[in-house]
N, C-alpha and C positions, 0 to 999 in steps of 0.2 A: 725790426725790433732788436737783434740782437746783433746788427750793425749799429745801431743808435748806440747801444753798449760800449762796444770796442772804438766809438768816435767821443763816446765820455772818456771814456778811458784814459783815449791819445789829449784828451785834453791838458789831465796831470802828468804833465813830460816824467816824474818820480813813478809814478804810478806804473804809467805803460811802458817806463823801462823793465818791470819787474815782468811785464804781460806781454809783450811784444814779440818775443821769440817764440813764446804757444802758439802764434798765430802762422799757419803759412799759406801764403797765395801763390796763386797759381793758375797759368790761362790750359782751358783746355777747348779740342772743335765739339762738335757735332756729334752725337751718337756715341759718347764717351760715358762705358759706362763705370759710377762710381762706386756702384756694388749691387755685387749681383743678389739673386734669390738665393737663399741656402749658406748663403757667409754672413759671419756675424760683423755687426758694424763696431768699428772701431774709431768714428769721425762724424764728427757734427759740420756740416759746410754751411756758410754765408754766402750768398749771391751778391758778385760784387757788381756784375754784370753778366747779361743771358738769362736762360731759362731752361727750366729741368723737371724733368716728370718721375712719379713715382709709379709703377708698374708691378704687375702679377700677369703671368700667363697663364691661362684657364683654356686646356685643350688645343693649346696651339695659336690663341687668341690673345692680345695683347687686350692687356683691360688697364685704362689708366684712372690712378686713384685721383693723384693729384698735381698742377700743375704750380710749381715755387721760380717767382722771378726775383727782379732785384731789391736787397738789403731782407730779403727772409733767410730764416735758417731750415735747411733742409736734411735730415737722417731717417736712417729706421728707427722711430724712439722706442719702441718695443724691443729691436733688436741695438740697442745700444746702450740702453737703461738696467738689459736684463741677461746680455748677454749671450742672446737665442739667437739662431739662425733666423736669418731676416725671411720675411715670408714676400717682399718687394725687391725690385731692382730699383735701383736711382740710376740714370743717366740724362745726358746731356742733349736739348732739343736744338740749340743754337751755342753757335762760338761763344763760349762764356771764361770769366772770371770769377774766382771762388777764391774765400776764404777758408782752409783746414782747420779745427782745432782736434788732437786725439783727444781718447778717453782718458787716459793719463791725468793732461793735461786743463784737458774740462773742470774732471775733480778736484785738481788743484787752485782753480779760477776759483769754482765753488766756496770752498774754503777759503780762502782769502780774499775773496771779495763778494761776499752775500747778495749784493742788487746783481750781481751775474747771476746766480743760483733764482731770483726771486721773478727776474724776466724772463729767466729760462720756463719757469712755471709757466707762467702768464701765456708764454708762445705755445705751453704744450695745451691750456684749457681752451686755445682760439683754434688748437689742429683736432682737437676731440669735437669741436663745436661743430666745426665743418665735414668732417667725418659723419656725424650724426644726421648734420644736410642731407649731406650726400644720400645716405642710408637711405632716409627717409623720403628723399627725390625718388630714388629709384622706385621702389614703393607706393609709392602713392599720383606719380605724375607720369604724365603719356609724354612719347621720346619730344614731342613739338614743345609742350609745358616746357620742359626741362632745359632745350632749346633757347625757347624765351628767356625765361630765367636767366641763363647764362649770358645771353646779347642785351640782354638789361642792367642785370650787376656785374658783371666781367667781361665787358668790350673789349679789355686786354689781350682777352683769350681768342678771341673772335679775331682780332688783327695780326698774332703775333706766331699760334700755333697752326701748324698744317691738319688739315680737314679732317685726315683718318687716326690723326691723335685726340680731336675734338669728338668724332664718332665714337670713339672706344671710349672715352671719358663719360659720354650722356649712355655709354649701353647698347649704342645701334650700330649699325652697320654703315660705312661711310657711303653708299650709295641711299640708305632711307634719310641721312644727312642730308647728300645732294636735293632731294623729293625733296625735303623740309625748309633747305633756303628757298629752291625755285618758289616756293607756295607764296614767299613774303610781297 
């Protein structure tokens, strides 16, 4: 979504001269993380390629919220909106390419150019939507449901991420994972 943005952008060569240097890219590996729990976020990243998880630790336990691949925009919007100490870590599950924009720099997109500011929206009322999923997965469906679920609407996840990032994502433990695929 907010790749589709910055390739409107680059379309008006006038335009994305003015916007081009907000942007910085950048390869990074594996297990690189983009910001930890307790720092406030100062960076909104675009997946240019790979994929990256957002996380909390809960007693020693890796619990992931959410998992963002290529052309999504990934932050703590809580802590970057509000300038709180982020309550997630963001890092890197596979060798990836990201796009940076600061906070600075965000707000200044914002301002002069409103369909930034207006898909920016758009992408926060699609991460509350799925949030609320989630929630309410958790909630109301047994770890196998949830399971399903995921190997139905996000095959992606199923191919692309390792087992005990997929366990801590549905809540279980990656051995009641193991139990759950052998059953299929």
């Amino acid at each position: 979504m907010l790749q589709q943005l910055i390739d409107t952008l680059k379309k008006d060569k006038a335009v994305w001269a003015q916007f081009e240097e907000l942007f910085v890219e950048k390869e990074i590996p594996p297990k690189t993380v983009l910001l930890q729990a307790g720092e406030i976020s100062n960076y909104v990243h675009v997946i240019k390629k790979g994929c990256l998880r957002q996380w909390f630790n809960k007693d020693g336990k890796d619990i992931t919220i959410q998992f963002f691949f290529e052309g999504q925009p990934v932050a703590s919007i809580d802590s970057f909106m509000n300038s709180q100490p982020s309550l997630f870590t963001i890092e890197s599950i596979e060798p990836s390419i990201i796009i940076s924009i600061s906070k600075k720099n965000f707000e200044k997109l914002n301002t002069l150019y409103p369909e930034f500011k207006d898909k920016f929206h758009e992408y926060l009322y699609q991460r509350f939507r799925n949030y609320a999923q989630l929630f309410l997965s958790r909630i109301k469906d047994k770890p196998k449901e949830r399971y399903d679920d995921l190997l139905k609407n996000r095959p992606d996840i199923i191919k692309r991420i390792p087992q005990h990032y997929i366990a801590s994502y549905l809540g279980i433990t990656p051995i009641s994972l193991s139990r759950i695929r052998n059953r299929k």
